[in-house]
FIKE-575287 format. One record per residue (C-alpha): x, y, z. Coordinates in pm, 1 decimal, always signed. Layout:
<pts>
<pt><u>X</u><v>Y</v><w>Z</w></pt>
...
</pts>
This chain:
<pts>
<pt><u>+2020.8</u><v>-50.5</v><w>-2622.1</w></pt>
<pt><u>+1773.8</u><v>+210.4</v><w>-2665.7</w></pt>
<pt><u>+1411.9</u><v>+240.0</v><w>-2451.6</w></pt>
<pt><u>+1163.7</u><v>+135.7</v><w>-2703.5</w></pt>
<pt><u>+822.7</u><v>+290.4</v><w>-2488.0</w></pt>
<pt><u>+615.2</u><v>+12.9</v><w>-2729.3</w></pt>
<pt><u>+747.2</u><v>-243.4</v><w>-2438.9</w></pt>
<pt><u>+604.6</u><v>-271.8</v><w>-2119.1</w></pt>
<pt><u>+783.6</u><v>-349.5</v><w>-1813.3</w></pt>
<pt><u>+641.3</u><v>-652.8</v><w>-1542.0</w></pt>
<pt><u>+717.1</u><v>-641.2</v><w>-1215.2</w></pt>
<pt><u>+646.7</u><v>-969.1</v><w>-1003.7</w></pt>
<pt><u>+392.5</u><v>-988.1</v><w>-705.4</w></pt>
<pt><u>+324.5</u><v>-1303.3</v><w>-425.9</w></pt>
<pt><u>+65.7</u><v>-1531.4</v><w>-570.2</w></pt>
<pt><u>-290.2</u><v>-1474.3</v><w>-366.8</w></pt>
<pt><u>-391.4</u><v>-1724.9</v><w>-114.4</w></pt>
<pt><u>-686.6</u><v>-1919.2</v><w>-148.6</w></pt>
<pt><u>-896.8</u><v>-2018.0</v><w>+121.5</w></pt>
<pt><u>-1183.9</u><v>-2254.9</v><w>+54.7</w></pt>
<pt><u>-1493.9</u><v>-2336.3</v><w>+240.2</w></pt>
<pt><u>-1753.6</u><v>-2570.0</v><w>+138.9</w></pt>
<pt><u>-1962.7</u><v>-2377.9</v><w>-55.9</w></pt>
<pt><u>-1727.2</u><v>-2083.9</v><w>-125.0</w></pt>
<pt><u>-1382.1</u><v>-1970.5</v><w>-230.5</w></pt>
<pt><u>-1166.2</u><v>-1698.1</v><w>-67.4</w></pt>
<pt><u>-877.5</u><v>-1499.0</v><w>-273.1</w></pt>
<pt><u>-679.4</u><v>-1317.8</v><w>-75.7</w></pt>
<pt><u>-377.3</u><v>-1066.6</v><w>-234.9</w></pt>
<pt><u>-137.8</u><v>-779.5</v><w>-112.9</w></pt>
<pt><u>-200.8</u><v>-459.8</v><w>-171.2</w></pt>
<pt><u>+15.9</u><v>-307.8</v><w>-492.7</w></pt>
<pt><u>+254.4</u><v>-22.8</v><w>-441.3</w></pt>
<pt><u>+191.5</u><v>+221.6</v><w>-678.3</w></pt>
<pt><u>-166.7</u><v>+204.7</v><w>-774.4</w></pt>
<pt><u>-424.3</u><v>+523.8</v><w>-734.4</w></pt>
<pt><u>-797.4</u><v>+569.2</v><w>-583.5</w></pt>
<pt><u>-1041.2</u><v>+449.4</v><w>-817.0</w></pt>
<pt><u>-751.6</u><v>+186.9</v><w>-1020.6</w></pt>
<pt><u>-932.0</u><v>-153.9</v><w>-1104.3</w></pt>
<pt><u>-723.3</u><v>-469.5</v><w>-1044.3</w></pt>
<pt><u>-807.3</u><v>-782.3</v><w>-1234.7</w></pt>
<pt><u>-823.1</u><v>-1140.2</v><w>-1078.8</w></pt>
<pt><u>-823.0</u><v>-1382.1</v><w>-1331.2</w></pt>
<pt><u>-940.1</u><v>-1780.1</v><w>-1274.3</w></pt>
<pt><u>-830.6</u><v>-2022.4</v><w>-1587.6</w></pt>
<pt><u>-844.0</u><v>-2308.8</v><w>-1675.6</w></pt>
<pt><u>-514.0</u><v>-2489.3</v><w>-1802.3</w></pt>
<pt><u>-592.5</u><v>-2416.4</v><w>-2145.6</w></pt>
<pt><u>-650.7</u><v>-2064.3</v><w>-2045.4</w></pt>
<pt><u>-1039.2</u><v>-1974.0</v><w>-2066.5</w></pt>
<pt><u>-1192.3</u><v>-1842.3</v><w>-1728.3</w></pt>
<pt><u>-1340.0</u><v>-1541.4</v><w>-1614.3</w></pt>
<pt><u>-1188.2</u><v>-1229.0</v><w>-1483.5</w></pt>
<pt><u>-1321.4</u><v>-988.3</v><w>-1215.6</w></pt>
<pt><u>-1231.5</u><v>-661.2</v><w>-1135.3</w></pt>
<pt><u>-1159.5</u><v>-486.8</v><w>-775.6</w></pt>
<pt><u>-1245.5</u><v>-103.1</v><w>-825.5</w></pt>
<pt><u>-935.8</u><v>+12.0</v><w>-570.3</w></pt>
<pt><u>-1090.3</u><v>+300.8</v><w>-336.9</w></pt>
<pt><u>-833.5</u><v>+566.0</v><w>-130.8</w></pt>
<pt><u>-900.8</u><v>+398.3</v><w>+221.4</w></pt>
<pt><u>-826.7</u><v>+55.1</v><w>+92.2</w></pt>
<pt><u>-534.7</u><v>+87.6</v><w>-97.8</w></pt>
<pt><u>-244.4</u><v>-22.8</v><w>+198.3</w></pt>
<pt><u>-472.7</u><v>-293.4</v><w>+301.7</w></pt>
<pt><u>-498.1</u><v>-694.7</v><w>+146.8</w></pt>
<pt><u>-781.6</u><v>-741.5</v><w>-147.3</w></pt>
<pt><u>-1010.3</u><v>-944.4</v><w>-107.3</w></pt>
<pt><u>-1238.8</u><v>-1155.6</v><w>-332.7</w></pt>
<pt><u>-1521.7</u><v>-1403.2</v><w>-168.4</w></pt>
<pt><u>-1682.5</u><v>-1609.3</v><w>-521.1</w></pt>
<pt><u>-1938.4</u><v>-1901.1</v><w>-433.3</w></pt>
<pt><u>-1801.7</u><v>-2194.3</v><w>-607.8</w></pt>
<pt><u>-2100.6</u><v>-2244.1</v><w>-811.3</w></pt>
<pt><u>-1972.1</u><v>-1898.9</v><w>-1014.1</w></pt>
<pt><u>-1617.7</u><v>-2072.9</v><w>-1047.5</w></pt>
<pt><u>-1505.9</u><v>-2183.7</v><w>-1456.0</w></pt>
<pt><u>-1590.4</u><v>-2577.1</v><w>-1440.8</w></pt>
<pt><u>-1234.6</u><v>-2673.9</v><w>-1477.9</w></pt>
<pt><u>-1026.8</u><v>-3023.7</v><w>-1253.9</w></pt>
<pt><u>-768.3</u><v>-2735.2</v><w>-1181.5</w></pt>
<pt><u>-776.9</u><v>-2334.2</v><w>-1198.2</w></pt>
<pt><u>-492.5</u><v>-2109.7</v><w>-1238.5</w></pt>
<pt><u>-557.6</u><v>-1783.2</v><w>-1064.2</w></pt>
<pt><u>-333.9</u><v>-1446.5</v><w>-1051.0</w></pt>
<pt><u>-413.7</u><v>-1114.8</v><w>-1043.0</w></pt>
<pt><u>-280.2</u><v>-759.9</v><w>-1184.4</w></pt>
<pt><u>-253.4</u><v>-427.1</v><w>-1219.8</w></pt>
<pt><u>-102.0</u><v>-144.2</v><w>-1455.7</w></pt>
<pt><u>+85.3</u><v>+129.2</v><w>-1265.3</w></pt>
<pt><u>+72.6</u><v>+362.1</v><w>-1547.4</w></pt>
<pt><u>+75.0</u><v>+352.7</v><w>-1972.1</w></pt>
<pt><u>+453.2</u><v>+119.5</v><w>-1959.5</w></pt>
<pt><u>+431.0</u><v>-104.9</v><w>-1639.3</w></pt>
<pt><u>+264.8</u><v>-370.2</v><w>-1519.0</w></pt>
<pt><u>+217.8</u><v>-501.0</v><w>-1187.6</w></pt>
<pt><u>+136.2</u><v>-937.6</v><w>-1202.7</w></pt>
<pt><u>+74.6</u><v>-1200.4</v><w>-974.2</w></pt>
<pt><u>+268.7</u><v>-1555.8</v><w>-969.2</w></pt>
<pt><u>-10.1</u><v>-1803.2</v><w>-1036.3</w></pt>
<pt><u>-184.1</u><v>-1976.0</v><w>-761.7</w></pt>
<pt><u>-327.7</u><v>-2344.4</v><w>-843.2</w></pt>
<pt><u>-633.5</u><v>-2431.9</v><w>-698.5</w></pt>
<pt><u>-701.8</u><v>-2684.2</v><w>-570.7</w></pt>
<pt><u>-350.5</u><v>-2647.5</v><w>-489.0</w></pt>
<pt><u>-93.3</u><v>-2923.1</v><w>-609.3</w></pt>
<pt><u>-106.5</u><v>-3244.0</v><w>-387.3</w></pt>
<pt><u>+277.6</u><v>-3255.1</v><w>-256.1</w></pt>
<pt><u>+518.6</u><v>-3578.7</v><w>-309.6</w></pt>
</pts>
């Protein structure tokens, strides 16, 4: 098989964990090996269907071993019964660093 560099490669991170309060909503990720001061990483919140927003987290050298953090009011949240939220980052020009999705509000279990 030969390396085709058109492809890029994924490697799997924990979904975030979302705290909620009443009037706001808490995402809460890992940091990501391999990303650089000054590296944005994207949260994205969807709807089923897949339209949402997406907001950036500009990465800065004394926050890059610690958990990010994203505090959104719910009134800023895509009107949507049920979001799907995961975040990401590229390491460099071929790989990909990408969240497991996160439902919110979470699943109700059987």
């Amino acid at each position: 098989m030969r390396y085709n560099p058109e492809l890029l490669e994924f490697e799997g991170l924990p979904a975030a964990v979302i705290t909620e309060t009443e009037d706001q909503l808490t995402i809460t990720a890992p940091p990501i090996c391999g990303v650089d001061d000054g590296q944005e990483v994207v949260f994205f919140l969807r709807n089923p269907l897949g339209s949402g927003i997406a907001i950036y987290l500009t990465l800065k050298k004394a926050n890059l071993k610690k958990n990010m953090e994203v505090v959104l009011d719910k009134s800023q949240l895509p009107k949507s019964k049920e979001l799907h939220i995961d975040y990401g980052a590229y390491v460099n020009q071929r790989a990909v660093h990408r969240s497991a999705v996160t439902y919110f509000p979470a699943p109700a279990t059987a």
